[in-house]
C-alpha positions, 0 to 999 in steps of 0.5 A: 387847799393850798397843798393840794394846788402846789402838788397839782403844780408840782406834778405838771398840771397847767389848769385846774377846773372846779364847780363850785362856789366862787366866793370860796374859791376866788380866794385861791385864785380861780376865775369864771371859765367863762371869762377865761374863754371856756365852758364846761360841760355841765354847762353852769357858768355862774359855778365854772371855775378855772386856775392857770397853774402855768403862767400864761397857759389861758392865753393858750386856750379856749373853747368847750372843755372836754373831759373822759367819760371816766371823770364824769361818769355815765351819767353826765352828758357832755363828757366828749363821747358824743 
């Protein structure tokens, strides 16, 4: 998991976003993106998470999250194609 956060930042990604389990991934750093300011699309906050990999970046943002259709598939709405 930490490899992948450092290729994520060493390639230039700002935020990362997960569903998933905040006992596990508080443990690298994720927040609830609720608290950040933000939601996603498939609207859980209690599993919505989200890394500044860029200081300061969260201070930069915030709102719904968007993401290409490509990334969810068609089967999830909320994907930005609205």
């Amino acid at each position: 998991m930490r490899e992948g956060l450092e290729a994520c930042r060493q390639h230039g990604y700002r935020i990362l976003f997960v569903t998933g389990s905040r006992r596990y991934y508080s443990r690298f750093g994720f927040v609830s993106a609720s608290s950040a300011g933000l939601s996603l699309p498939l609207g859980d906050p209690t599993h919505d998470m989200v890394l500044e990999l860029s200081p300061g970046v969260l201070s930069q943002v915030e709102g719904k999250v968007l993401f290409p259709r490509e990334a969810w598939g068609p089967w999830i709405v909320g994907s930005g194609d609205e």
